[in-house]
Backbone as ProteinMPNN parsed JSONL, in Angstrom:
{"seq_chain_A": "XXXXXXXXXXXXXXXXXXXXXXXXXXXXXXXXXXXXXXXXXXXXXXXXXXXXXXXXXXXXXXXXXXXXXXXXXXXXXXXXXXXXXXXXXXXXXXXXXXXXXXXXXXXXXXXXXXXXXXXXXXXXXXXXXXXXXXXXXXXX", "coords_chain_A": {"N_chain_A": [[17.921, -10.977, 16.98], [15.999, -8.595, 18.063], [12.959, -8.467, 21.121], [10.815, -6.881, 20.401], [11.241, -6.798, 17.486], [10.994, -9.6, 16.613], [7.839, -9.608, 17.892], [6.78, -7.761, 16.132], [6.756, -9.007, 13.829], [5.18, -11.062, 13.64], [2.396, -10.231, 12.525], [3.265, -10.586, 9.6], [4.153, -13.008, 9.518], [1.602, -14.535, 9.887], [0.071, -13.615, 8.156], [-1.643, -11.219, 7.977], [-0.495, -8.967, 7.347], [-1.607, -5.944, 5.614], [-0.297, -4.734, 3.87], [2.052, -4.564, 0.906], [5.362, -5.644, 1.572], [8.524, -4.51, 0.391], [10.868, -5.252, -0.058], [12.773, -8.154, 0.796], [12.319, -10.218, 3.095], [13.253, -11.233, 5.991], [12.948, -13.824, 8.886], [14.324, -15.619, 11.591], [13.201, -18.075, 13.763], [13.89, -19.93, 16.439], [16.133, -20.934, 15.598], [15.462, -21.224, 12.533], [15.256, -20.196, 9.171], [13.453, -18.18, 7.659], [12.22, -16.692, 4.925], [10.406, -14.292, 3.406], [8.951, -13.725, 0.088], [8.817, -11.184, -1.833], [6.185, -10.331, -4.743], [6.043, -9.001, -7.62], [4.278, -7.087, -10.493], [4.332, -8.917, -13.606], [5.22, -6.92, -16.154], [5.592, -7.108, -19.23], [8.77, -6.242, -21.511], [8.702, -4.453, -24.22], [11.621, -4.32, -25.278], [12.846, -6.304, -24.791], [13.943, -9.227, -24.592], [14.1, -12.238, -22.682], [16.426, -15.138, -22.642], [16.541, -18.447, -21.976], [18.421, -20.328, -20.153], [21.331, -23.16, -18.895], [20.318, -23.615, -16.063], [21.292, -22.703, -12.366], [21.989, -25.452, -9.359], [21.309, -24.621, -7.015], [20.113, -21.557, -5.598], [21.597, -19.086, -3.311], [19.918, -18.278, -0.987], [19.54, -15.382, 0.219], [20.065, -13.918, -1.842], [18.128, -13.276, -3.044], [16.03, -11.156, -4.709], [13.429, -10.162, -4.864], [10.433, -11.078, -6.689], [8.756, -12.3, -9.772], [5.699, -13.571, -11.35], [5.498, -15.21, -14.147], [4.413, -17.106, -15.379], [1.893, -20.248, -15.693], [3.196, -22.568, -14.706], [5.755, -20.766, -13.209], [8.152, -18.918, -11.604], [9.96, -16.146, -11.386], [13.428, -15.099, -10.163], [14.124, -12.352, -9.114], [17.168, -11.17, -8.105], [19.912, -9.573, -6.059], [22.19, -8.713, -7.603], [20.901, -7.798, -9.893], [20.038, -9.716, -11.753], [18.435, -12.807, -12.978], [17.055, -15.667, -12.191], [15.005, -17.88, -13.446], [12.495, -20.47, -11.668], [11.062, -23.702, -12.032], [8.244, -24.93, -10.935], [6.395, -27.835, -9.941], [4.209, -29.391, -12.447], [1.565, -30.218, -12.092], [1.037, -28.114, -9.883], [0.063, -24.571, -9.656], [1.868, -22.089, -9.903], [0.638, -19.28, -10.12], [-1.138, -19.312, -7.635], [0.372, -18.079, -5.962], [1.168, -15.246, -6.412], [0.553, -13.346, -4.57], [2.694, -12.905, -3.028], [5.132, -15.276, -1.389], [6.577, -17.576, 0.74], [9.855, -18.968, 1.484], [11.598, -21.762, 2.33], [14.143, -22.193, 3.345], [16.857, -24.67, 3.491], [19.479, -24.576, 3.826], [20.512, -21.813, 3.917], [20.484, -21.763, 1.442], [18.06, -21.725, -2.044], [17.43, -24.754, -2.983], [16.979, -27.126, -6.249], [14.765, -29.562, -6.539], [14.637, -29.983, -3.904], [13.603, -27.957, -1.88], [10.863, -25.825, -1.111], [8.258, -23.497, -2.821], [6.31, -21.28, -0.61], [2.689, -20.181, -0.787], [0.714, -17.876, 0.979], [-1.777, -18.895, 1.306], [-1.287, -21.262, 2.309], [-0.836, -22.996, 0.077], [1.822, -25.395, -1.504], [4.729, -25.666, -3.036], [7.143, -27.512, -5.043], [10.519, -26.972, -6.19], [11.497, -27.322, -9.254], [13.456, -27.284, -11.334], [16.096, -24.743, -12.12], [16.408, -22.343, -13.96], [18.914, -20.182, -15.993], [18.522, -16.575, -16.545], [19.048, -14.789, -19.63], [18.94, -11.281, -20.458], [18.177, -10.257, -24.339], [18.066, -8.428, -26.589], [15.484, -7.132, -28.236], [14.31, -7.762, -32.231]], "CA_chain_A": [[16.619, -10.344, 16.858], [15.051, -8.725, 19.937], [11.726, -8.813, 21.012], [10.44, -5.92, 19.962], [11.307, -6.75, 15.836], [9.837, -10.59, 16.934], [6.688, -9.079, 17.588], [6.457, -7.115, 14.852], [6.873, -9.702, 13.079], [3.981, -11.87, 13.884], [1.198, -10.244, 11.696], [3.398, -10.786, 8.552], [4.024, -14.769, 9.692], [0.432, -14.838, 9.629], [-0.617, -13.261, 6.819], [-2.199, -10.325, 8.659], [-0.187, -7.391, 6.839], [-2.515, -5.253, 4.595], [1.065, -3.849, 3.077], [3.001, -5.253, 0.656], [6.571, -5.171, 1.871], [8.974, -4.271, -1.195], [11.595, -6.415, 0.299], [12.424, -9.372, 0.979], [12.485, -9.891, 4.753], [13.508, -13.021, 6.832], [12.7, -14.262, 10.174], [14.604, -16.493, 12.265], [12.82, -18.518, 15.046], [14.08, -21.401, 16.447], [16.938, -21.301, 14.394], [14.544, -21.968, 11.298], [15.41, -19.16, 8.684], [12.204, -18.404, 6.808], [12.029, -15.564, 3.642], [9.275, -13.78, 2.737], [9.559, -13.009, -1.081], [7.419, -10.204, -2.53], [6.258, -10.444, -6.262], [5.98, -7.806, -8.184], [3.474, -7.913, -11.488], [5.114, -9.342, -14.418], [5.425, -6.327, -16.933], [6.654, -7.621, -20.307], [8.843, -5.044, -21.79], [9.171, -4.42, -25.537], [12.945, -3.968, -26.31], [14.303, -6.913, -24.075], [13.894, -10.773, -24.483], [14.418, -13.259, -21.682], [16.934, -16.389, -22.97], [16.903, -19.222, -21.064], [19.654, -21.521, -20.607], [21.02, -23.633, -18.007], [20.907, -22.949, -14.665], [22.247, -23.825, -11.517], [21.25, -26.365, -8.428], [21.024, -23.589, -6.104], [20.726, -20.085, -5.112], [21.735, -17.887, -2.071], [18.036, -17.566, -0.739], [19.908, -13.451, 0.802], [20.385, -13.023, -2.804], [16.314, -12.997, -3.737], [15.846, -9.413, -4.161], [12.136, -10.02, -5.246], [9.911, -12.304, -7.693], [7.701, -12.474, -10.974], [5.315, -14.689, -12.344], [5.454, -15.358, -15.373], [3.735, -18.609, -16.496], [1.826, -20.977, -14.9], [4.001, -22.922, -13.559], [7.113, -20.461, -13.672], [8.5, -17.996, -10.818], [11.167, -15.648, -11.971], [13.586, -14.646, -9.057], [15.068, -11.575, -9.215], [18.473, -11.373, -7.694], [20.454, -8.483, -6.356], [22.799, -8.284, -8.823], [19.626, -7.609, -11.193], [19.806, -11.183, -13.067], [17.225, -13.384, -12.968], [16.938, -16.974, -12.576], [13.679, -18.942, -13.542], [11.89, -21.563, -11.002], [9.811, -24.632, -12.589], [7.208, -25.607, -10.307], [5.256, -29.018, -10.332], [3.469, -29.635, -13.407], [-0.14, -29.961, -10.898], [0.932, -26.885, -8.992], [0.033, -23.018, -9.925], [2.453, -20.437, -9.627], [-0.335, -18.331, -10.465], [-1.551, -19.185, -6.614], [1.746, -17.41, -5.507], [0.65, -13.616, -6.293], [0.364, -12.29, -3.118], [3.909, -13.139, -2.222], [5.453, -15.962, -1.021], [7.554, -17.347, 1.666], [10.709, -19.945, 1.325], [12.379, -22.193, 4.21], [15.696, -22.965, 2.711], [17.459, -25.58, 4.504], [20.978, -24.422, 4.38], [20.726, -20.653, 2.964], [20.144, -22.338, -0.153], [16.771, -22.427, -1.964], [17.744, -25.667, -4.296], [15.879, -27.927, -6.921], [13.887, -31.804, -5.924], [14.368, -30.446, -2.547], [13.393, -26.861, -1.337], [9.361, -25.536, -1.864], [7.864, -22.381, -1.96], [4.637, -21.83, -0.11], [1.786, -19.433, -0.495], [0.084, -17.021, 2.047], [-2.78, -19.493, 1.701], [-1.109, -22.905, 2.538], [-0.569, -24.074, -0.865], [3.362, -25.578, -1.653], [4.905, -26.093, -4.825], [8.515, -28.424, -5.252], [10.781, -26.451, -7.14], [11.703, -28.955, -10.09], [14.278, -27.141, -11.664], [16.419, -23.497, -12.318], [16.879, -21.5, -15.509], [19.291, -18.883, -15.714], [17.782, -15.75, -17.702], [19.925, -13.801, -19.961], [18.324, -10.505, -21.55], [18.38, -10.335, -25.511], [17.245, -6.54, -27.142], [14.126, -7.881, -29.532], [14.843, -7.125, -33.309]], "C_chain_A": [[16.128, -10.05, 18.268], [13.47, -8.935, 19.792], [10.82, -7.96, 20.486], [10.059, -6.471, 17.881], [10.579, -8.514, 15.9], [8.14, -10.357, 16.728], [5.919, -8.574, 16.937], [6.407, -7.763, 13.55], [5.888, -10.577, 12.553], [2.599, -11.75, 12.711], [1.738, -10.832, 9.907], [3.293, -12.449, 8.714], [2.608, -14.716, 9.682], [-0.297, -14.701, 8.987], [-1.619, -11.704, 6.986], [-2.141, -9.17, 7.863], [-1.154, -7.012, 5.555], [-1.764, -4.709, 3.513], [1.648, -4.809, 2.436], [4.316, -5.286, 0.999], [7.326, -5.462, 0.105], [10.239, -4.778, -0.997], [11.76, -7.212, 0.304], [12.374, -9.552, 2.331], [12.352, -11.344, 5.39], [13.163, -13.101, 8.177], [13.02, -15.337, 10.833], [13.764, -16.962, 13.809], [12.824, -20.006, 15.124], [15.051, -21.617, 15.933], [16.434, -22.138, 13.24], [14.906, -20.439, 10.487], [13.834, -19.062, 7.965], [12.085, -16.972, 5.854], [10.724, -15.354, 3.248], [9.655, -12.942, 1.432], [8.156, -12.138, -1.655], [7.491, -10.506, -4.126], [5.271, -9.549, -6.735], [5.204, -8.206, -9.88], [4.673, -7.481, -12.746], [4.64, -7.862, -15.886], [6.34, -6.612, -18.481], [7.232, -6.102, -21.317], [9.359, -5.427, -23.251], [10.376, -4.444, -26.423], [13.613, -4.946, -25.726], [13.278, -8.475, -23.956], [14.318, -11.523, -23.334], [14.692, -14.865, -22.323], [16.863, -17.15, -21.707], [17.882, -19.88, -21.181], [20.05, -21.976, -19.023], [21.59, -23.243, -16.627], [21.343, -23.493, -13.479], [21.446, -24.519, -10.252], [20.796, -25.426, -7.532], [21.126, -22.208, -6.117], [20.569, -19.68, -3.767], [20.146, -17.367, -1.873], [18.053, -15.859, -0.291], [20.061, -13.628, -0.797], [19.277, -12.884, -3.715], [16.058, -11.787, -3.335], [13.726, -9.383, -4.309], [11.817, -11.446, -6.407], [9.232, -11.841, -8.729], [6.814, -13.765, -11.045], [4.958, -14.865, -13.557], [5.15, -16.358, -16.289], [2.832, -19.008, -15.838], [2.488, -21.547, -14.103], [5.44, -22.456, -13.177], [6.897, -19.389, -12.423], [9.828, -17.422, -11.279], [11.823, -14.992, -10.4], [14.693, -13.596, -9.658], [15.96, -11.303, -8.077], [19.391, -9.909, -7.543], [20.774, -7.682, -7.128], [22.073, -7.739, -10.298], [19.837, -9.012, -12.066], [18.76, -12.02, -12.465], [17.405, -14.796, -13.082], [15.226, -17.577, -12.265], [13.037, -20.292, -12.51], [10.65, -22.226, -11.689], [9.595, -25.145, -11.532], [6.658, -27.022, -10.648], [4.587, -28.592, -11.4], [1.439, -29.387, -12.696], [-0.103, -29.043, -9.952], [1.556, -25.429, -9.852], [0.612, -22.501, -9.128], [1.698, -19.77, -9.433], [-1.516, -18.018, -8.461], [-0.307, -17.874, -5.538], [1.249, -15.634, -5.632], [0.778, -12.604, -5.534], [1.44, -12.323, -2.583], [3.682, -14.479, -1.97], [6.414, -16.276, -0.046], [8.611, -18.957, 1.032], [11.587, -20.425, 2.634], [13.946, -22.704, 3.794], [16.674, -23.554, 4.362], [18.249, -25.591, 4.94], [21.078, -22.595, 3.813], [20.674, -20.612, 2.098], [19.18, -22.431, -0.382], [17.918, -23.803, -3.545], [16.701, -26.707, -4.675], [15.459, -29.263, -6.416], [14.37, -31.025, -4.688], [13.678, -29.328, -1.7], [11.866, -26.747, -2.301], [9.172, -24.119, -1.625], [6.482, -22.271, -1.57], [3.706, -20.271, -0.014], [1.399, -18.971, 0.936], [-0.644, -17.822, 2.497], [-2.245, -20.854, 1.873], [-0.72, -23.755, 1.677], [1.389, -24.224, -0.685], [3.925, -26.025, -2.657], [6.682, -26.739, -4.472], [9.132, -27.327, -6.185], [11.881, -27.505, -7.942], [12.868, -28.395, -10.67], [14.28, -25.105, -11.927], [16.583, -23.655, -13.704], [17.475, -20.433, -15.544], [18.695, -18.173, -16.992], [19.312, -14.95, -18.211], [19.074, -12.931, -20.642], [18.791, -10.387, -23.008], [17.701, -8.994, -25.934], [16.773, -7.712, -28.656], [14.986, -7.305, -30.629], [13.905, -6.985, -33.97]], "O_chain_A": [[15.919, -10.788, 19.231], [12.852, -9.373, 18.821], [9.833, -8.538, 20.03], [8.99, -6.463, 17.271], [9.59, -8.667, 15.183], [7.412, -10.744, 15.813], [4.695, -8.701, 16.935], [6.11, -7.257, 12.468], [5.715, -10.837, 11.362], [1.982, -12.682, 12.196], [0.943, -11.341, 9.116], [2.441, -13.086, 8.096], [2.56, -15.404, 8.661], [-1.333, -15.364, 8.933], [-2.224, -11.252, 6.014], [-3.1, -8.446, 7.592], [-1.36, -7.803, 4.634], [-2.254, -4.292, 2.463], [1.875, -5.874, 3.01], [4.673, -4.372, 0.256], [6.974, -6.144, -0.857], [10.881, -4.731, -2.046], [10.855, -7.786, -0.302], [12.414, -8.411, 2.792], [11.526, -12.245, 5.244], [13.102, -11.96, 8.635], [12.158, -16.216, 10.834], [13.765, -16.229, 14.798], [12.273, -20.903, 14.486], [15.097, -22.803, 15.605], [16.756, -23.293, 12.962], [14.828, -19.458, 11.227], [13.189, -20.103, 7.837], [11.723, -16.045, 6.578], [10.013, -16.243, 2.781], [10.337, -11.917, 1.422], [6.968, -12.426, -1.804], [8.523, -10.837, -4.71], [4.098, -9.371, -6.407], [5.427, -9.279, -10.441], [5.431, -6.524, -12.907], [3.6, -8.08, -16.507], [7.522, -6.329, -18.677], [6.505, -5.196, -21.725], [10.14, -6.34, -23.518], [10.426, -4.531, -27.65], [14.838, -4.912, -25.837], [12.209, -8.652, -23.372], [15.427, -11.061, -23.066], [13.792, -15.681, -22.518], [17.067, -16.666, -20.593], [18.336, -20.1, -22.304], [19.466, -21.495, -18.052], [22.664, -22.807, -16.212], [21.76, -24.651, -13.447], [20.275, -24.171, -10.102], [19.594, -25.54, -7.291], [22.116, -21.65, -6.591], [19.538, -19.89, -3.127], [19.48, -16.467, -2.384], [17.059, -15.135, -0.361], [20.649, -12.547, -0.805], [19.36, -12.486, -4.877], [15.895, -11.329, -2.204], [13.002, -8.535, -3.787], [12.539, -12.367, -6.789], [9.037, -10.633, -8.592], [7.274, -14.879, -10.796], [3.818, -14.529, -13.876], [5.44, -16.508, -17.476], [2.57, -18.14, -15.005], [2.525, -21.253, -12.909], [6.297, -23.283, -12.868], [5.764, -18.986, -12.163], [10.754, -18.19, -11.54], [11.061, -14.495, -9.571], [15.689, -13.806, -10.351], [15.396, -11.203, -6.988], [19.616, -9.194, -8.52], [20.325, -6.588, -7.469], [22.572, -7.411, -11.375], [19.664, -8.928, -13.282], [18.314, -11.733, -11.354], [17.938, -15.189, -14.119], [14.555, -17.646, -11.235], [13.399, -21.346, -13.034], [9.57, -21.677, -11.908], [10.466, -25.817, -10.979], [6.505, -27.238, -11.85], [4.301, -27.395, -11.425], [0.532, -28.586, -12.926], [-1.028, -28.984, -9.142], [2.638, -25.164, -10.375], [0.306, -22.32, -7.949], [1.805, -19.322, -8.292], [-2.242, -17.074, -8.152], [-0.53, -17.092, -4.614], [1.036, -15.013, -4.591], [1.022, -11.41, -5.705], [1.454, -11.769, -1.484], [2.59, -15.022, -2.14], [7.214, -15.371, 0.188], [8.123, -19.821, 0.304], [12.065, -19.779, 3.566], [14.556, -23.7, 4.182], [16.951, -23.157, 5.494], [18.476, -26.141, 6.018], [22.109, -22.392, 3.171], [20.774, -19.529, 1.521], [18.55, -23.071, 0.46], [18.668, -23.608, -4.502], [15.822, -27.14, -3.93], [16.29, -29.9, -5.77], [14.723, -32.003, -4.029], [13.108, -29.771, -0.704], [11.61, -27.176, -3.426], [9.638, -23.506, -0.665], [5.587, -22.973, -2.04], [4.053, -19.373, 0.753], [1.729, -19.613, 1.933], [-0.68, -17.971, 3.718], [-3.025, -21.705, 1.444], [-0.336, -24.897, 1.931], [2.102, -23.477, -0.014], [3.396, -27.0, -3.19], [7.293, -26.22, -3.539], [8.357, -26.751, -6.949], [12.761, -28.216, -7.457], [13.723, -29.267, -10.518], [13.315, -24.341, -11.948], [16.804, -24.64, -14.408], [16.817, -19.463, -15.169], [18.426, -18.702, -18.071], [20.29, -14.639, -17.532], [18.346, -13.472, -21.473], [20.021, -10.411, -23.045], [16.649, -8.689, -25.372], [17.279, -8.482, -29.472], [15.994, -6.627, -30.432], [13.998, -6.427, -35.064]]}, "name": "protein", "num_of_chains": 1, "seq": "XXXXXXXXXXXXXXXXXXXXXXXXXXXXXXXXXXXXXXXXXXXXXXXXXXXXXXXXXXXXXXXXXXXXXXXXXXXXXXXXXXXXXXXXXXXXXXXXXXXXXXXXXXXXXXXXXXXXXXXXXXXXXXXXXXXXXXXXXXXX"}
């Protein structure tokens, strides 16, 4: 990273930007990786179901193409590949604070469950307690 894309960087680490970015967009400093995930409003669509079933300990934090929310305590991460895996939050912590985007610090390139959080614009931080992989189902 030079200094130039550093700098430019600064108002989003702070919460500054007036823009949503439609990305996801990372920032190394310090050798600390840090993701900024955008979330996009949860549109429920009429011809397609969301199964859950089980999912896995981790994902590739480069392979968060974007987010949803979709519960209280639920973050849906959408994933390059277009699939979707589910994040349960703490039981005493709102997703619903999440909205505006979020950022994630994954520890190894991994965000994974009991140990990785994600954290609001405004300071809040939620545990992520467990994954769900989504499969789509066409309603009947």
């Amino acid at each position: 990273m030079n200094l130039f894309h550093f700098f430019a960087s600064i108002p989003l680490l702070l919460g500054l930007s007036g823009a949503q970015p439609r990305v996801v967009g990372s920032v190394t400093i310090e050798q600390t990786t840090i993701f900024r995930i955008p979330v996009r409003p949860h549109v429920p669509t009429p011809l397609v179901e969301w199964t859950e079933h089980k999912g896995p300990k981790c994902v590739p934090a480069g392979d968060i193409a974007g987010a949803l929310l979709t519960g209280p305590n639920m973050v849906d991460f959408v994933l390059r590949d277009r699939s979707r895996v589910r994040a349960e939050v703490d039981d005493d912590c709102s997703a619903l604070d999440f909205y505006n985007g979020f950022y994630v610090q994954p520890t190894d390139e991994r965000l994974c469950v009991k140990r990785d959080e994600i954290r609001s614009r405004m300071g809040a931080s939620c545990r992520i307690e467990k994954f769900r992989s989504l499969v789509p189902q066409l309603r009947r």
